[in-house]
Each structure stands twice: as C-alpha cells, then as structure tokens.
C-alpha positions, -999 to 999 in steps of 0.1 A, spaced: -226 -53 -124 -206 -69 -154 -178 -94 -140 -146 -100 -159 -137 -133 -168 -101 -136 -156 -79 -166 -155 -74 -171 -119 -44 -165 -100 -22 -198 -93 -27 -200 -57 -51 -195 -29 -34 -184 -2 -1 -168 10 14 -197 14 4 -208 -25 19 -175 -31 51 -179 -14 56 -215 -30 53 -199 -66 82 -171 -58 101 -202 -47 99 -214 -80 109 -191 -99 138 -180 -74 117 -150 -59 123 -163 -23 151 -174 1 153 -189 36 172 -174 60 179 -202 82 208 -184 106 191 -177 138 181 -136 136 169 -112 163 135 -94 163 149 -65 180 165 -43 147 180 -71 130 152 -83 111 143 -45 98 185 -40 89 179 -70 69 149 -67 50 157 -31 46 194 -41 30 177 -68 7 154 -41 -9 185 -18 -17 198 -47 -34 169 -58 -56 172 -92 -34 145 -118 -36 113 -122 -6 129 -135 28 115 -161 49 129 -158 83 128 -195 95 152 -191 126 142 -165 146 156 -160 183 132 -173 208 105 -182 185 123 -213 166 93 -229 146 75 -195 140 88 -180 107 80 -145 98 80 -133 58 85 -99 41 97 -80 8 78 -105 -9 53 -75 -29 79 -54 -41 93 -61 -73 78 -61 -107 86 -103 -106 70 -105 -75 36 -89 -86 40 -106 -116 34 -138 -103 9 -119 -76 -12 -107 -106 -5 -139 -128 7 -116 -158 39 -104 -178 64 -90 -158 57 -53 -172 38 -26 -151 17 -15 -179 2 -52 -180 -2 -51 -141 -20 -14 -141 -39 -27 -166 -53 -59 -143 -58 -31 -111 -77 -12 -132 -98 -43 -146 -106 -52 -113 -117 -17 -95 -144 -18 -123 -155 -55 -121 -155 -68 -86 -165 -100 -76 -189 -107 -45 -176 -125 -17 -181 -160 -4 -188 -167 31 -179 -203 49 -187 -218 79 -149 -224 85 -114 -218 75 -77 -225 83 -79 -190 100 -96 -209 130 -76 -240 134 -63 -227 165 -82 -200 189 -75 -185 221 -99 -164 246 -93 -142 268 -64 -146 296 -47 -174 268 -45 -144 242 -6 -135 241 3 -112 214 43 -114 226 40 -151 209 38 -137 175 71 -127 162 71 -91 161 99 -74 150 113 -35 161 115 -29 127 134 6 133 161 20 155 138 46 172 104 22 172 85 29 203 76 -7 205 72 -36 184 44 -29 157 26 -58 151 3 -41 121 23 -28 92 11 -51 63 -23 -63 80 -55 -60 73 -78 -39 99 -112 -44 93 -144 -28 111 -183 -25 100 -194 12 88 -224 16 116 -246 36 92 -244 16 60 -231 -17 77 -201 -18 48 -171 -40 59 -141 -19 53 -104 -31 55 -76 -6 58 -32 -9 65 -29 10 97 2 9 125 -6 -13 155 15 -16 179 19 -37 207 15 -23 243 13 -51 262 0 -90 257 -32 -82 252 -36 -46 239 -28 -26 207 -23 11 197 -43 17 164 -38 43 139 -51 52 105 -80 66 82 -105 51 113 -110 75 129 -145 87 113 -158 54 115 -152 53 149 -164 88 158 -195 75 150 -200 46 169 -183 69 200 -212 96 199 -235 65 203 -212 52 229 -204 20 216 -170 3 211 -160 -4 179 -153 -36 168 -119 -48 154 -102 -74 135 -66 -78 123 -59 -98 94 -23 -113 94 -6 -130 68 -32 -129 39 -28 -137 -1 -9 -110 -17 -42 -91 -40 -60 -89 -3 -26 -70 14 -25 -47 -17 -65 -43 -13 -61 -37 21 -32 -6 16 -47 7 -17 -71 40 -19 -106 11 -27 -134 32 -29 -169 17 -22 -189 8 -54 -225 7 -64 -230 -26 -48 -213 -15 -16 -183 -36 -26 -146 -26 -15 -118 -43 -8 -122 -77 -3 -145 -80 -43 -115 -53 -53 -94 -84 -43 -115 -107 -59 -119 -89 -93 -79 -92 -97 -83 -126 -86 -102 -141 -109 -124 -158 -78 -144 -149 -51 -126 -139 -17 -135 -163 9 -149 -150 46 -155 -164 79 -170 -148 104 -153 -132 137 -157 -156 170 -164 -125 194 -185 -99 169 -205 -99 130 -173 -87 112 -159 -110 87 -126 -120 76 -103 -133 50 -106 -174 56 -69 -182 43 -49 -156 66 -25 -169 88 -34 -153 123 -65 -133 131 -64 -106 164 -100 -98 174 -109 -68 194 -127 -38 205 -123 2 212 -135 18 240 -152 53 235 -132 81 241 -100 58 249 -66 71 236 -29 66 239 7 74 229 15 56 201 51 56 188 78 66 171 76 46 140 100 47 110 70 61 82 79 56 44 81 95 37 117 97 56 110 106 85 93 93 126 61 99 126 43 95 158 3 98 173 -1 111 211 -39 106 203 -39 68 190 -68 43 194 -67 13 218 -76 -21 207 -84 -44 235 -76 -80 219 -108 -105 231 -96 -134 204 -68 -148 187 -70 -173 160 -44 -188 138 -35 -213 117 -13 -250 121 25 -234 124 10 -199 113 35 -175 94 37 -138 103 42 -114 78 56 -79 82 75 -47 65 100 -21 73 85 15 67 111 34 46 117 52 7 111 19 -5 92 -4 10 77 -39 5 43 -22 -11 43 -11 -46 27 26 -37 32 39 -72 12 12 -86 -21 18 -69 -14 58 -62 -6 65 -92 -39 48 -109 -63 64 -81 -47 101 -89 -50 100 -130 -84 87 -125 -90 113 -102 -74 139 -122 -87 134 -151 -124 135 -137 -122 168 -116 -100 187 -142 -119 173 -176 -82 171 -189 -85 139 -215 -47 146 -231 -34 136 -195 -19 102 -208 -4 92 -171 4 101 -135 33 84 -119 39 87 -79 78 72 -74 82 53 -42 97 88 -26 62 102 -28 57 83 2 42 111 23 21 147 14 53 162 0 61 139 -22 63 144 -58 47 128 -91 53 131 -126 22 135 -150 26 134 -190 2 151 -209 -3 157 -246 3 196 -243 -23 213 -271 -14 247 -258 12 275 -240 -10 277 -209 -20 244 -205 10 234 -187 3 258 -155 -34 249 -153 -25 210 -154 -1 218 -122 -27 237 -109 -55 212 -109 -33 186 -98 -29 207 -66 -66 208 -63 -66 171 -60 -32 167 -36 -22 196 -25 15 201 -14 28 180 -39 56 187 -60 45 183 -98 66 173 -129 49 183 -162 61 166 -190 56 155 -228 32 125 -237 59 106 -251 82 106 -219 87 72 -193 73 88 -161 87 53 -144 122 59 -159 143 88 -139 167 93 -164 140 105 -189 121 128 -165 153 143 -152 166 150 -192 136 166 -193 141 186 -164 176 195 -173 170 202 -209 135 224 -206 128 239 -173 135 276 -181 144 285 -144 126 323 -148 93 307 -166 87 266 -160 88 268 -123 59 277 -101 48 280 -66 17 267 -47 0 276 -19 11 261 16 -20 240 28 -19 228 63 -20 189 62 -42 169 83 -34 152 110 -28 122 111 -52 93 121 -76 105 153 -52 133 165 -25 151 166 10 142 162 38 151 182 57 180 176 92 166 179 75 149 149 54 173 134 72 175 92 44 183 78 39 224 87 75 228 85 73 216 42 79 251 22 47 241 -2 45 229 -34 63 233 -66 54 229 -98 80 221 -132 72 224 -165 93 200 -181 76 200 -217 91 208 -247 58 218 -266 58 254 -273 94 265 -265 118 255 -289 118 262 -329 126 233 -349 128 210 -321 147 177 -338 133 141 -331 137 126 -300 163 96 -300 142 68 -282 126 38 -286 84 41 -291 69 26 -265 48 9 -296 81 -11 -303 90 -18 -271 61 -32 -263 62 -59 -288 96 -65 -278 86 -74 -241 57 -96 -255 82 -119 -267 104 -117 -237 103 -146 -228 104 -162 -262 135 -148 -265 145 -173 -232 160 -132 -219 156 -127 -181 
C-alpha cells in the first residue's frame, strides 16, 4: 500500500497538543477549585455554547494536582492545529480522507510514558481518577466518554479501538457499552473472557480514530495506521501488562481488564448527544486487573449533548458520501453534510447533488435511506453550503413545494443499542414518526430562474488561502 508523504503534526502527544492550543490562545486554566459532581459538565457545556477555548481544569475538589481537560476537539481552530492545516473544513476533510486511503503501520516499543506508574490488583482505585457526573441525571460517574476501548478480534486477531460509555461501578469495575458486542459474542460461545483496555488521555488524531466509523483495510489496518496516516508518523504501541492487546504509548492513563461470559449489568442514565438519556439494562462488565499511568497523568473527558467536544459531522459526513455514492452509483452527489444535531438515528443531513433530471431528486432520498435509514434528508443544489444553515434553510423556504418536495419513508425499527436492550423509560427510538425527505432543489421547477447572489466557492477559496496574509483572524 502507497503511503502519503505528510508533514507531521507538531506534537507527539496530548500534552504537545494541548501546549500548541496554548499558543495560539485555544486553551485556558481554570484554576478556581470546581466540583466533579455537575459542575464540571455545566461548565464545559456553557463554554461550547459560547465558542470558548479548550479548559484545563487544574483545581478540582479533592483531587488538587490531578487536572482533567475537555472541549479541546471542537472547533475548526482546534482541529486545525490537531490536523496541522488551514483553519477551513474543506482542507481538514481533505487530510481525513488522505489518511483512510494511506495508512501508516504501527510501531511497537518496549516501553512508554503510559507505564511510568502501574498498579495490580487490590492497589487498582478507579475513584482516584477524576471522574466527573457529567449530567444531572448520570447514573454514576462515566469514566469512558472520549477513551479509547480496545480488544483483539478472536478470528482474525485485528486490534480494534472504539468510543464506548464506561462507567464506574465501584473501584475496581466498569459498565461497558458500545459496537462490542459481536466481538465479544464470540469469545462468549467459546467461553472465554474478553480482554480490555481503556485508553485515556491520548493525542487528539487517535481520540478522533477511536470515535470515527475506521473500517479495516487490505492490510488489516484500522484505527491506530488511520491515526497514523493523518499523522504523518507511525502510531507508537506498547503492549498490555495483564494480556497481548496493545496500546497507544503516549496516553495519559491505561485501565486494563476483562469480561466475563454471559456477565451483564445496568448501566445508566447517560446524557447521549441525540437529546435525550439513553440507558443499557444489558451492559458489559469490565473487571479492571491493571492500571497504568503516567508522572502527574491528565484525564480527559466530554459532556454528551447537541454539540459536543467531537466534530461528528466531520468524520460522518465523509463515511456516508463515500458510502452513498458506492451503493447508489450516483457520481453528481458533490457532498453529504451531518450537522452536530444528527447526533442520534433521527438526525438529519443535507446532501447537494448536481440534479440532471425531475426524478432524480426522490431516488437520491431514497437511496440515502437505504444507507441510514430514519434519517431526515435535505436535497439540495450543487452549488449550496451544506455547512451554512442560512443557505439550506433559503433553500428550504424558497423551493419546497409542500404538496410535491416532501416525502415519507418507511419506519425501520432501530437496533438496540450496544449488547441489549435499552430501557423503556428510555426507549426514543420506536417512538420517532420515520423519516422525511425535502427536496430543496431548484433544478426543474422554476422558469427563468435568475442567478443566485453568492459568492463561488472558487473565489472564496482563494480568499481563505490568503487568510492569514491578510493578518484577519
């Protein structure tokens, strides 16, 4: 497989990372002593509403010397720096896409920071990490919401790394749930436990790896060359202490476990980024074995809401066109664009398409259902922003013909969530009326449709090339 040659990112770790945003004003310390229990989630969750910068929470009640980061991924400034390119999304899409095609194998070492400190068995404490209650209605404090899970495929032996919620049940145990569960069905029907790890506090590329739809390549590469391929270099492993799994050598803390076949638990509430509580009364158990950290490790975490310290639209929105445009053939879809609402199965997306045809618009809507089905779908022109509201909604406004442009899908039962069901005091998803479809085009309704008044995205283009140049902000 052809590598890319990329310039490499300037840093190595998270804590390279969180230096750079320093720099250029992306961060701030919160040195007034804050409380896990709400406070931390009302704050981070404020910040985002107000375009604020990352938060480093150096003061935090009972744990004074333990700082915990978030909202450090979620801004086009922020990724930016994370992706070493122009602060544009085009120019960051463009880098995702570069390094799905050209990963870059992984290095193992004998040792990393990950391992400066380690503790076995009775010494393992998970209350000594600073875990917030991120949400009013939390059942507990979740210590996974931006890590890294990672377990070993037992048929092809492929390392796979995945963001699921963990919570914590008690100092030694975890809930776990997530896109696992197959992987675990199959150790279960030979009735082995499946082995564990949690990644905590790792570089920026490997937490956007770890929550983005990686599929496994030719090689049997995923997230960690994914990772790499954005990089520009070669994601460094070490291996577990207590099984053959490997992880990411620069993270801040790794939790090291196991789950029991046929072992399941109540897991929840937890504030989920579609709106709503989502919760598992069927959730894996991870029994921690190991803990290893770094010197004065940082925790890193995120509140689950609308918007949320993960650019979603980014790495949905790439995986769908792709994915649309294979299964439907449809080349004149130009792009797909999931807004951070879209959090859930009912969200919406916006596709532009160069429309060649009357019927083309329906069977565009159509075959996007084919690919996620219950979504709402916004059809429009090739020249429209999907990214910019104002423009969709024009659209909306100006060429949705209520009696023609709308249509209705068929209601498909979601699946459940993770290994089982979910609760019905939180059950959304059958309650959802299906989806709906807009055609918001203007090809092949009006006569003697004038020009739109708009920029070209040509011309804008070379106007944000010399952004900076320009000494603008």
């Amino acid at each position: 497989m052809a590598v890319a040659a990329r310039e490499r990112v300037q840093y190595r770790d998270l804590r390279g990372y969180l230096s750079l945003l320093e720099d250029h004003g992306l961060l701030k310390h919160v040195t007034a002593e804050v409380d896990l229990n709400h406070e931390i989630g009302a704050i981070c969750a404020r910040d985002m509403e107000r375009h604020g910068p990352g938060l480093v929470f150096d003061n935090i009640k009972g744990y004074r010397g333990k700082p915990l980061i978030s909202n450090v991924i979620y801004s086009i400034e922020q990724l930016a720096i994370a992706f070493n390119t122009d602060p544009d999304p085009d120019a960051i899409y463009a880098v995702v896409v570069d390094g799905h095609k050209n990963r870059i194998p992984s290095v193992v070492r004998d040792a990393g920071p990950c391992k400066e400190e380690k503790h076995f068995g009775d010494d393992v404490d998970l209350y000594e990490i600073p875990t917030p209650w991120w949400h009013e209605l939390d059942g507990g404090p979740y210590l996974g919401t931006s890590a890294g899970i990672v377990d070993r495929d037992p048929d092809t032996g492929i390392l796979n790394m995945g963001t699921y919620r963990a919570m914590i049940l008690n100092k030694n145990t975890l809930t776990l749930s997530g896109q696992i569960s197959a992987r675990v069905e199959k150790n279960e029907a030979r009735g082995v436990p499946t082995q564990i790890a949690v990644a905590i506090g790792m570089d920026p590329l490997l937490t956007l790896a770890s929550g983005s739809p990686v599929a496994v390549d030719e090689s049997g590469y995923m997230e960690y060359e994914a990772a790499a391929g954005w990089r520009g270099a070669p994601t460094e492993l070490v291996h577990c202490e207590t099984s053959d799994l490997l992880v990411p050598a620069q993270a801040e803390y790794i939790v090291e476990g196991e789950l029991l076949p046929g072992e399941r638990t109540v897991e929840g509430p937890h504030g989920e980024a579609g709106g709503f509580y989502g919760q598992n009364l069927q959730a894996f158990v991870l029994h921690v074995k190991c803990v290893t950290h770094r010197q004065n490790p940082i925790m890193y975490g995120v509140i689950c809401l609308l918007e949320e310290d993960y650019p979603r639209w980014l790495f949905r929105s790439g995986a769908f066109q792709d994915r649309l445009r294979r299964q439907s053939g449809l080349t004149n879809i130009r792009q797909a664009y999931f807004p951070e609402l879209g959090g859930r199965s009912w969200g919406g997306c916006v596709i532009a398409a160069e429309i060649t045809d009357p019927d083309q618009p329906r069977q565009i809507i159509e075959e996007a259902w084919k690919v996620t089905p219950g979504r709402w779908v916004i059809l429009v022109d090739e020249d429209c922003d999907v990214r910019n509201w104002n423009d969709v909604m024009w659209r909306v406004v100006t060429a949705v013909r209520h009696d023609q442009d709308i249509l209705r899908g068929t209601v498909v039962q979601q699946q459940a969530y993770g290994s089982g069901a979910r609760s019905d005091d939180y059950d959304i998803d059958s309650q959802i009326p299906g989806p709906t479809g807009m055609n918001a085009s203007f090809k092949f309704k009006f006569v003697d449709l004038p020009p739109i008044n708009r920029v070209t995205r040509e011309l804008m283009g070379k106007a944000a090339a010399r952004w900076q140049e320009l000494g603008l902000p």
